[in-house]
N, C-alpha and C positions, 0 to 999 in steps of 0.2 A: 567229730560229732560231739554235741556236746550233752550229755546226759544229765547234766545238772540241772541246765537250764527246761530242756525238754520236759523235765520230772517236774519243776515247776509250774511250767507252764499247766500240765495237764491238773495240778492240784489248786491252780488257778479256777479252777471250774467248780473246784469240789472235794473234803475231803476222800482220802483212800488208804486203803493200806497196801503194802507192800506188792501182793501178787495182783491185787487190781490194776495198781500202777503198771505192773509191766502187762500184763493184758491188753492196758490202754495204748500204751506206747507200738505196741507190736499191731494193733488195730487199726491206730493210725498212720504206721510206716509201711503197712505190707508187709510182715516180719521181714526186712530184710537187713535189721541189723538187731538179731534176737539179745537181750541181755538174761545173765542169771539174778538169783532174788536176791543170794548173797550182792550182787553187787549195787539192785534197787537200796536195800537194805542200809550198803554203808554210805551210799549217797545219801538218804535221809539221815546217818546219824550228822555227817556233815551239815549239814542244810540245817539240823535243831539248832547244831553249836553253834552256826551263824547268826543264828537267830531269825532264819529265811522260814523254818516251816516248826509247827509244835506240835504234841500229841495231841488228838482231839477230845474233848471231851465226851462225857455218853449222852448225852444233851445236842450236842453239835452234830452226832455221824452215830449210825446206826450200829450196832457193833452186833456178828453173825455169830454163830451157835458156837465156833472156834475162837472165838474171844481175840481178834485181830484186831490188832491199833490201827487206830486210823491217824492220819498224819493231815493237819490245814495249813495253810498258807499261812502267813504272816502279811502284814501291811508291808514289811521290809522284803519280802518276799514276792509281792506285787509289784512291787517298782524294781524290782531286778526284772522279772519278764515283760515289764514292760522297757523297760531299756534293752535287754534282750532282742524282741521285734522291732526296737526302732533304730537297731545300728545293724552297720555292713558284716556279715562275718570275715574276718580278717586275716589273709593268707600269707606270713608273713616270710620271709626269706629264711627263717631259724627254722618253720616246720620241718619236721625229718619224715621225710619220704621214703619207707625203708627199701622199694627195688631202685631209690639213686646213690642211697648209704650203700646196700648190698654192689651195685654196678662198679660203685668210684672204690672201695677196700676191694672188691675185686681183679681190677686192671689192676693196681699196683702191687698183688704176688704173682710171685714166680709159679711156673707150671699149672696155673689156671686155664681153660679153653673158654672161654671170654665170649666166644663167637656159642660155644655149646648152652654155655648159661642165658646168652640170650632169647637164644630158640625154644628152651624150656620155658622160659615166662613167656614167650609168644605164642607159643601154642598153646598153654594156659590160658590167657588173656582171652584169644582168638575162642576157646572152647565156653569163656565164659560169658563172651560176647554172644554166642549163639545162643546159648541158654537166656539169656536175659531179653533177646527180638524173641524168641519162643515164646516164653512169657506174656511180652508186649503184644505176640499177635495175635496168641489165644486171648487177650482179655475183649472184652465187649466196649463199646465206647460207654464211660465213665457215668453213670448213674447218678451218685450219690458226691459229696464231699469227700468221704472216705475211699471211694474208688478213682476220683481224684488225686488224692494223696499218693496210694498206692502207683498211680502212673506217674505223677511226677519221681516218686524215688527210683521207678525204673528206666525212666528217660534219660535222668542223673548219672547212671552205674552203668548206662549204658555211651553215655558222651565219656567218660574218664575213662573208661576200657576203650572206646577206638581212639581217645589222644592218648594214652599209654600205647598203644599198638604204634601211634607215629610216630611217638618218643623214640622208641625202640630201634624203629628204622634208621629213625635221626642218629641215636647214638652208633647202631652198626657205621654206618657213612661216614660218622666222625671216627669211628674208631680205625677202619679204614685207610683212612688220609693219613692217623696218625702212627698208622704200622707202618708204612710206606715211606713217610719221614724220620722213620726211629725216631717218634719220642714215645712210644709203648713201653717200655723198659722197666721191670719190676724196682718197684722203690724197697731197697733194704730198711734192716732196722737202723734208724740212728745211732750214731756211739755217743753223741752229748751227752751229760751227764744230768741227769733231770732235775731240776732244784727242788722239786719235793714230791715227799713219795712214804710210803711204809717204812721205817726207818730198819736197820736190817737186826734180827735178834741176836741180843748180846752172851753170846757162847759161854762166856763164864758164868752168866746167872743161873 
């Protein structure tokens, strides 16, 4: 997810300040991927430094009884969301997916149950699957743009939880085959000597 860009886009509309912004963002997602203000917060200071968004002036944005900066877009800041919406989001073979980090450092220690770790994220997965058709079947058919929104991020979280669920299968299957053939076999530590690393401290100093 990308919040940078998301945070722009929505200041694309309009100055805001900090908790606005995330009001808007949680408005428009369904909250279902809540952030805190600290982290709207260090977004924007990135985004000034960039030169993507500035403080508003009191002329530009209304400023409330709490004395809240308001934050606008930049011209440089417009043409990133707009570049933004006009490219593919990009899933690239480096993402780290951390239950296929967690699955693959798992099979290779010793006295791991491999097979018990899976069943715990699938029943997980499974319990959050329900949760989220619950969701989808209590809602009414979509009204508005904003109840829009809200079902597509639920239709989303709800497709990546039943291919996680497949995954899962997939990997029990393989993992399977590969007990069967002995190559499950805890990978030890390397003894090579690593060419670089924390150099070790020097006992006489």
């Amino acid at each position: 997810m990308s919040v940078r860009q998301s945070l722009l886009a929505i200041l694309d509309q309009g100055p805001c300040y900090g908790y606005q912004l995330r009001s808007e963002f949680d408005r428009r997602t369904g909250s279902t991927w809540p952030l805190n203000v600290g982290q709207i917060y260090n977004t924007l200071d990135r985004l000034e430094r960039d030169g993507l968004v500035e403080k508003a002036e009191s002329e530009d944005a209304e400023t409330d009884s709490s004395g809240q900066i308001h934050y606008r877009i930049t011209d440089a800041g417009s043409a990133e969301v707009a570049g933004w919406l006009g490219s593919p989001v990009e899933r690239s073979a480096a993402t780290r997916d951390e239950l296929a980090i967690k699955l693959a450092i798992a099979i290779t220690l010793p006295g791991v149950d491999i097979a018990r770790v899976i069943q715990v994220q699938r029943t997980a997965t499974l319990q959050n699957l329900q949760e989220l058709t619950k969701t989808k079947n209590a809602s009414s058919d979509p009204e508005t743009s904003q109840d829009m929104a809200r079902m597509l991020v639920v239709d989303s979280l709800i497709f990546q939880a039943e291919a996680q669920v497949r995954w899962l299968d997939h990997f029990e299957s393989r993992l399977a085959r590969a007990v069967s053939a002995g190559l499950a076999d805890p990978v030890p530590l390397s003894t090579e000597v690593p060419r670089r690393g924390r150099p070790a401290k020097d006992s006489t100093s």
